[in-house]
C-alpha positions as CSV (number, residue, x, y, z in Angstrom):
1,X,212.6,15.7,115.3
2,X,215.7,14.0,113.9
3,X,217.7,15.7,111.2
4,X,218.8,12.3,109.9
5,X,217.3,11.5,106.5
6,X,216.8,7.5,107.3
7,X,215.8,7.2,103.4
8,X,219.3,7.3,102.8
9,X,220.4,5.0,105.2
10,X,218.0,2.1,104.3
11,X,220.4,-0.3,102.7
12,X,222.9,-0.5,105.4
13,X,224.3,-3.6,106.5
14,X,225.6,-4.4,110.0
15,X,229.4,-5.1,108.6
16,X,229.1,-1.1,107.0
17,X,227.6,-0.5,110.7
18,X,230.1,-2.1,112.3
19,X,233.1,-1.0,110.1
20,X,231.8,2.6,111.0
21,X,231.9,2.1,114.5
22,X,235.5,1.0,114.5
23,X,236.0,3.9,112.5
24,X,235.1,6.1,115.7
25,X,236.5,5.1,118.1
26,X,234.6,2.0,119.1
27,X,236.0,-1.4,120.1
28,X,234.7,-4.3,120.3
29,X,233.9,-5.7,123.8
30,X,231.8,-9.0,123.2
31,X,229.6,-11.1,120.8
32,X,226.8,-12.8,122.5
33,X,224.5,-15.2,120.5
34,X,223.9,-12.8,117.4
35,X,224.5,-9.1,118.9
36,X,227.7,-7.5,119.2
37,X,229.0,-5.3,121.7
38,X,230.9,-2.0,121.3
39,X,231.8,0.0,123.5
40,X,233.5,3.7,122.9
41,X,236.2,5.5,125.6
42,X,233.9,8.6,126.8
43,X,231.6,5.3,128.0
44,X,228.7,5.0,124.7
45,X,227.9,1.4,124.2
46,X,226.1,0.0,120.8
47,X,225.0,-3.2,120.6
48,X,224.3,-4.1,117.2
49,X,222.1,-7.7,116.0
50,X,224.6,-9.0,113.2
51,X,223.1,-12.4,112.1
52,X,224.8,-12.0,108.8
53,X,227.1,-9.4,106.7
54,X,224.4,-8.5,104.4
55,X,221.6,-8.2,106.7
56,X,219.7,-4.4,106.8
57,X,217.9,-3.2,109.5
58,X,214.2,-2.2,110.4
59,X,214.0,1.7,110.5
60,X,213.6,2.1,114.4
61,X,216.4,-0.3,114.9
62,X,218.6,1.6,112.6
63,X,216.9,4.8,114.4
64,X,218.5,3.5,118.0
65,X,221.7,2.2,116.9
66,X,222.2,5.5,115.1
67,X,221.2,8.4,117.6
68,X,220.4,6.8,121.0
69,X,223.6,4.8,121.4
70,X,226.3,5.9,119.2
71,X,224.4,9.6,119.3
72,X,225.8,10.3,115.9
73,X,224.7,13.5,114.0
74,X,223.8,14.0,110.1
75,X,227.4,15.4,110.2
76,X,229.0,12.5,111.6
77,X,227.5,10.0,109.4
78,X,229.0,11.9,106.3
79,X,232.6,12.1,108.0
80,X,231.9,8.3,108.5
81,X,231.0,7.6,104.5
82,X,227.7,6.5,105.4
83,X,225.7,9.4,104.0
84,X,226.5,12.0,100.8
Protein backbone atom coordinates (compact mmCIF):
# COMPACT_ATOMS: atom_id res chain seq x y z
CA UNK A 1 0.00 0.00 0.00
CA UNK A 2 1.38 3.45 -0.76
CA UNK A 3 1.93 5.97 1.93
CA UNK A 4 1.32 8.77 -0.49
CA UNK A 5 -1.91 10.65 0.20
CA UNK A 6 -2.82 11.31 -3.73
CA UNK A 7 -5.85 13.59 -2.30
CA UNK A 8 -3.34 16.08 -1.89
CA UNK A 9 -1.63 15.86 -4.93
CA UNK A 10 -4.72 16.15 -7.31
CA UNK A 11 -4.25 19.52 -8.68
CA UNK A 12 -0.78 19.19 -9.93
CA UNK A 13 0.13 20.33 -13.18
CA UNK A 14 2.90 18.82 -15.41
CA UNK A 15 5.08 22.41 -15.33
CA UNK A 16 4.94 21.87 -11.01
CA UNK A 17 5.85 18.09 -12.10
CA UNK A 18 8.36 19.01 -14.20
CA UNK A 19 9.89 21.94 -12.15
CA UNK A 20 10.17 19.23 -9.40
CA UNK A 21 11.99 16.96 -11.33
CA UNK A 22 14.65 19.45 -12.21
CA UNK A 23 14.63 20.07 -8.71
CA UNK A 24 16.12 16.49 -8.18
CA UNK A 25 18.33 15.97 -10.08
CA UNK A 26 16.61 15.20 -13.38
CA UNK A 27 17.46 16.56 -16.81
CA UNK A 28 15.85 16.70 -19.57
CA UNK A 29 16.74 14.21 -22.36
CA UNK A 30 13.99 14.62 -25.12
CA UNK A 31 10.41 15.89 -25.98
CA UNK A 32 8.67 13.64 -28.29
CA UNK A 33 5.22 14.57 -29.72
CA UNK A 34 3.50 15.60 -26.24
CA UNK A 35 5.73 13.54 -23.50
CA UNK A 36 8.86 14.58 -22.17
CA UNK A 37 11.75 12.72 -21.19
CA UNK A 38 13.92 12.92 -18.02
CA UNK A 39 16.29 11.12 -17.14
CA UNK A 40 18.18 11.21 -13.54
CA UNK A 41 22.24 10.22 -13.00
CA UNK A 42 21.71 6.85 -10.72
CA UNK A 43 19.74 5.80 -14.32
CA UNK A 44 15.55 6.60 -13.21
CA UNK A 45 13.79 7.83 -16.24
CA UNK A 46 10.22 9.71 -16.11
CA UNK A 47 8.45 10.35 -18.90
CA UNK A 48 5.83 12.73 -18.29
CA UNK A 49 2.56 13.67 -21.09
CA UNK A 50 2.72 17.65 -20.95
CA UNK A 51 0.09 18.82 -23.59
CA UNK A 52 -0.11 22.05 -21.72
CA UNK A 53 1.16 23.94 -18.36
CA UNK A 54 -2.01 23.70 -16.68
CA UNK A 55 -2.98 20.25 -17.53
CA UNK A 56 -3.52 17.70 -14.12
CA UNK A 57 -3.26 14.25 -14.33
CA UNK A 58 -5.51 11.04 -13.88
CA UNK A 59 -4.69 9.46 -10.42
CA UNK A 60 -2.90 6.28 -11.80
CA UNK A 61 -0.89 8.40 -14.05
CA UNK A 62 0.10 10.70 -11.34
CA UNK A 63 0.38 7.19 -9.23
CA UNK A 64 3.39 6.06 -11.97
CA UNK A 65 5.08 9.15 -12.52
CA UNK A 66 5.23 9.56 -8.83
CA UNK A 67 6.48 6.09 -7.33
CA UNK A 68 7.28 3.79 -10.19
CA UNK A 69 9.60 6.07 -12.16
CA UNK A 70 10.84 8.85 -10.09
CA UNK A 71 10.28 6.38 -6.85
CA UNK A 72 9.75 9.35 -4.76
CA UNK A 73 8.58 8.84 -1.06
CA UNK A 74 5.90 11.00 1.11
CA UNK A 75 9.16 12.51 2.42
CA UNK A 76 10.55 13.55 -0.80
CA UNK A 77 7.54 15.12 -2.14
CA UNK A 78 7.57 17.56 0.98
CA UNK A 79 11.39 18.42 0.53
CA UNK A 80 10.24 19.03 -3.14
CA UNK A 81 7.18 21.62 -2.01
CA UNK A 82 4.71 19.37 -3.54
CA UNK A 83 3.07 18.14 -0.34
CA UNK A 84 2.59 20.05 3.37
Amino acid sequence: MSEIDYSKLRSLTARQICRALEHDGFTLRRTRSSHRRYVHRDGRRVTVPFTRDGDTFAIGTLGSVIELQARWTAADLQRLGLIT
